[in-house]
C-alpha positions in Angstrom: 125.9 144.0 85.1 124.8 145.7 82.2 124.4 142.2 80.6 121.4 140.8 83.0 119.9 144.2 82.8 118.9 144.0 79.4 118.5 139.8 80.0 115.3 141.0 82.4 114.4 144.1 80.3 113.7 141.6 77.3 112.3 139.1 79.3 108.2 139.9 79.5 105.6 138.2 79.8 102.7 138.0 77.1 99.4 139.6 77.6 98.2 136.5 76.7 99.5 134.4 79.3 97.5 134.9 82.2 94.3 133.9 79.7 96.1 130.8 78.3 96.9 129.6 81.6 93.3 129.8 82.7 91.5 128.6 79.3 94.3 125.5 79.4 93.5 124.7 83.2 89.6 124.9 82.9 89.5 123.2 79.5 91.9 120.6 81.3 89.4 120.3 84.3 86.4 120.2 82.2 87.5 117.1 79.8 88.2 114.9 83.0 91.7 115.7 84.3 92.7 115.8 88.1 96.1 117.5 89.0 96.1 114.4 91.6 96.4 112.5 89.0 100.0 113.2 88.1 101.8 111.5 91.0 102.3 108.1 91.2 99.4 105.6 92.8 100.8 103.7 96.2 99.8 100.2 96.0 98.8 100.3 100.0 96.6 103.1 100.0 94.1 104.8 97.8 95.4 105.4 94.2 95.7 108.5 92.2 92.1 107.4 90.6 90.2 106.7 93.9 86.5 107.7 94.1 83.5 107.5 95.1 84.4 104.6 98.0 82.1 102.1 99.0 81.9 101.2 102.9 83.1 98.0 103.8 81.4 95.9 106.9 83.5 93.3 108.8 86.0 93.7 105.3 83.1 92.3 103.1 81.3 94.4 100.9 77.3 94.4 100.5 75.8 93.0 97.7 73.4 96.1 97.0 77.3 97.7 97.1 78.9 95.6 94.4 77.0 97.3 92.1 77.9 100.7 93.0 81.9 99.5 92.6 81.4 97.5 89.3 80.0 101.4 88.2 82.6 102.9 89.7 85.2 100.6 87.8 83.8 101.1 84.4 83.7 105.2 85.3 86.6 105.8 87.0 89.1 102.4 86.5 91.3 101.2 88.9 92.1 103.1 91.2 95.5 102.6 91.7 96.9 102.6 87.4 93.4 103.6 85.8 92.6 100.3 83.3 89.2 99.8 82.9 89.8 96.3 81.2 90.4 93.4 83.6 88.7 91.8 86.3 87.5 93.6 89.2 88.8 93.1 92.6 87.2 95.4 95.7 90.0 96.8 97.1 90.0 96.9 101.2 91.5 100.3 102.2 93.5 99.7 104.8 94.9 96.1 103.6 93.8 93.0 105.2 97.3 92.1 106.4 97.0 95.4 108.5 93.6 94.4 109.8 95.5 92.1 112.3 97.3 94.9 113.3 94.5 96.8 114.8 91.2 96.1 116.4 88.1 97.1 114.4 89.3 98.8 111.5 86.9 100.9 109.5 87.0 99.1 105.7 86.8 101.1 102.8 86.3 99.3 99.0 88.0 100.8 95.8 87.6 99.4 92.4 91.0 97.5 92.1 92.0 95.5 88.1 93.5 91.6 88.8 97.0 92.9 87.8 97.5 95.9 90.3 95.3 93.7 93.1 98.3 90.6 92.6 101.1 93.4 92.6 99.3 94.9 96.0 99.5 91.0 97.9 103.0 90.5 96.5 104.2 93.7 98.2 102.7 93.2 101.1 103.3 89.5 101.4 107.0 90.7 101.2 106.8 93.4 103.3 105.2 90.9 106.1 108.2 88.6 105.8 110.6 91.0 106.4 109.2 92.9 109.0 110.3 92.3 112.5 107.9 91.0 114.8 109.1 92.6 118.0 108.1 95.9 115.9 105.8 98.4 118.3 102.2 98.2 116.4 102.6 102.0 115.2 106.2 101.0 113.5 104.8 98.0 111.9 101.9 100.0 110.4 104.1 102.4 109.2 106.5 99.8 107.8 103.9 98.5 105.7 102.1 101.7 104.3 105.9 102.5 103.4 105.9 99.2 101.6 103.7 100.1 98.7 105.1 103.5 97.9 108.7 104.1 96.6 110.1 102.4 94.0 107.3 100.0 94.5 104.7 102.5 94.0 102.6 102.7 90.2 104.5 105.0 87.9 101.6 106.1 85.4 104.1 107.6 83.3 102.8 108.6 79.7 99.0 106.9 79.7 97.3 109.2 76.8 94.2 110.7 78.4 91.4 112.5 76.7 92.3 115.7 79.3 96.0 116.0 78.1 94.2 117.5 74.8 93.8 120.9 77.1 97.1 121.4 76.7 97.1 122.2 73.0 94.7 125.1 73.4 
């Protein structure tokens, strides 16, 4: 007993920890970084770099729009891994292949590279094949937002950013 007694008695905490932890999270925040960030990116729904989406209309996207996600690309990148090289695709959020699944669906348009934008119709052109048709229409949408996540889902692992400089302060 006497043992963990004087384990806790030695273990304190710095004066200087409560200010570190606040200087390293602003100056984190301030040079870009997003705590959302850290997970991994589904390829079915909006990525861990989504912003700023553009509305879609009858799953095109206005030309006056285009614009608008072509900035969006080069500020933000993909929004599902982040490049900012590539071509762009305008992602529709929810996927065309779940359009058929429901009547009117409300499009929104994320900024989407050619890589991650194949990956996305591979899954999903899997996920269609082996789903089972007799499937109610709220199992099949499940089933495929499930498809993209998982081990199919965008590990961003160790991408330097400029924001993981805040923790060296």
């Amino acid at each position: 007993m006497s043992i963990w007694v004087s384990f806790v008695s030695s273990c304190s905490i710095s004066p200087l920890f409560f200010p570190s932890c606040v200087l390293g999270l602003g100056a984190f925040k301030l040079l870009g970084g997003g705590f959302w960030r850290i997970a991994p990116s589904s390829y079915v729904g909006p990525g861990s770099y989504a912003r700023n989406p553009m509305p879609g209309y009858q799953s095109r996207i206005k030309r006056v729009d285009k614009a608008q996600l072509v900035e969006n690309y080069k500020r933000n990148g993909c929004h599902t891994c982040g490049s900012k090289v590539g071509d762009l695709v305008g992602d529709h959020n929810p996927p065309i292949s779940m359009e058929r699944l429901t009547s009117n669906p409300v499009y929104e348009f994320y900024p989407h590279c050619d890589s991650c934008s194949h990956r996305q119709g591979g899954i999903l052109s899997a996920a269609l094949r082996r789903m089972d048709k007799e499937l109610p229409l709220w199992r099949k949408i499940w089933f495929l937002r499930a498809a993209g996540g998982g081990e199919n889902a965008y590990d961003h692992g160790f991408q330097p950013r400029l924001y993981h400089l805040a923790g060296s302060i």
